[in-house]
N, C-alpha and C positions, 0 to 999 in steps of 0.2 A: 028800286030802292027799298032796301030795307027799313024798318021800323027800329028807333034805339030802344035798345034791352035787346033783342033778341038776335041769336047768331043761326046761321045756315049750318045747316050738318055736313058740309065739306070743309070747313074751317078748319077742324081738328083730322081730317082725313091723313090718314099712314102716319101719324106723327108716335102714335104709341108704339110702332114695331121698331122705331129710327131712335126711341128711348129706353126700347128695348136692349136692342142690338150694343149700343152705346156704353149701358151698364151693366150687360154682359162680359162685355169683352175689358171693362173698366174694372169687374170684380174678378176675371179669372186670370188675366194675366199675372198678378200678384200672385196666386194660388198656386198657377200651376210652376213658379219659382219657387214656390218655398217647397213645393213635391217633390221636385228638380233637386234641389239642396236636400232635404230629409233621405233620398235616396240615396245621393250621391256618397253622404257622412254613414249613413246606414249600411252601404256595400264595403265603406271601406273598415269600419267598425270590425266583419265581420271576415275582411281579411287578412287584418291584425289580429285575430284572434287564432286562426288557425295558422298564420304565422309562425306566433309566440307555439302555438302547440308541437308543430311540427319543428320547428327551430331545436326545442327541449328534445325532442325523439330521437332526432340524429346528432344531436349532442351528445347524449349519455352511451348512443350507441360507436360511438368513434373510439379509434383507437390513441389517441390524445390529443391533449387539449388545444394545441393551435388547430390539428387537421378536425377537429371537433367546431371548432371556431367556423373555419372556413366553412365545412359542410352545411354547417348551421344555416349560416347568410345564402348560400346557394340555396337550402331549401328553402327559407323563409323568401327569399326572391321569386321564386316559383310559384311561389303560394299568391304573392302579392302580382303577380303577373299576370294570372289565371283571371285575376280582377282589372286588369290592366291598371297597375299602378305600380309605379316603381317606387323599390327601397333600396336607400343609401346605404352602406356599410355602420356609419356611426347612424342611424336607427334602430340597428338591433346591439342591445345591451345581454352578454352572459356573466352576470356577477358573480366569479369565483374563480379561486384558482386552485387545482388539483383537486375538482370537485370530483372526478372519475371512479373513488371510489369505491368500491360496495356499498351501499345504503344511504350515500349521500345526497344532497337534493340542489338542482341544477336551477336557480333563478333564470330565466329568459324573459327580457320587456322588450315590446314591438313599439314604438313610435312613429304616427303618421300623421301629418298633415293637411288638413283637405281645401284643397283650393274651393271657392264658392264661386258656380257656373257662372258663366258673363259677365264676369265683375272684370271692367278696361284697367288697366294697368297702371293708371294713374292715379287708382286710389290702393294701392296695396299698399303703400308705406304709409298712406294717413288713415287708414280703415281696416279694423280689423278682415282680411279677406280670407283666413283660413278656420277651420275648427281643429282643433285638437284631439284624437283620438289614440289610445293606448291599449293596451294590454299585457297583463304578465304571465305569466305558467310557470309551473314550478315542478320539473317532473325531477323522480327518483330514480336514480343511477341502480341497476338492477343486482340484488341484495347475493346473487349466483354467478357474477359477474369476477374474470379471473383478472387479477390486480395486475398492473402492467409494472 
């Protein structure tokens, strides 16, 4: 029998690595979802952007404005691919018409959406579940370019 006041030294024995372990996995779980989400908006960020870029390049280079249209969305789809992410038609915005030419300047906006990983399905209409990312370019229809 022990003496009161005083405790044995296996009382407390492996109890720190099990409070360890516990608030380990208690703090990184959170962490490594919000890593999860920052990359996920971050990839897509940056395939809207060369998107919008490329969309504008074969835009200005078509030889008009619907088959310029079209090309557009195919390359910007391409682009959005490469990242595995698809885009919808009405996502890419080319504001102008008869922009073709010489010296004109070609607005292009990419709009995407990003789903947030492992969020169930039940909360997408009461929670915000997606982020918003865009981007625009604005390229110059080439000033040598013979008028159609």
């Amino acid at each position: 029998m022990r003496p009161p006041g005083r405790r044995s030294a296996s009382d407390d024995a492996g109890t720190a690595i099990i409070e360890f372990v516990y608030l380990g996995v208690l703090l990184m779980v959170p962490l490594v979802y919000v890593l999860l989400t920052v990359f996920r908006v971050q990839s897509a960020a940056y395939a809207v952007s060369s998107a919008a870029r490329e969309a504008g390049r074969v835009y200005v280079t078509s030889a008009s404005d619907d088959q310029g249209r079209e090309q557009a969305y195919n390359a910007a789809a391409i682009v959005m691919a490469d990242s595995r992410l698809h885009l919808e038609p009405e996502q890419l915005h080319i504001d102008c018409r008869d922009c073709l030419r010489p010296g004109a300047t070609v607005p292009v906006v990419v709009e995407y959406d990003v789903g947030l990983p492992f969020l169930p399905r039940i909360f997408r209409g009461s929670a915000p579940a997606t982020v918003h990312v865009s981007s625009s370019h604005l390229e110059v229809v080439d000033r040598f370019r013979a008028v159609p």
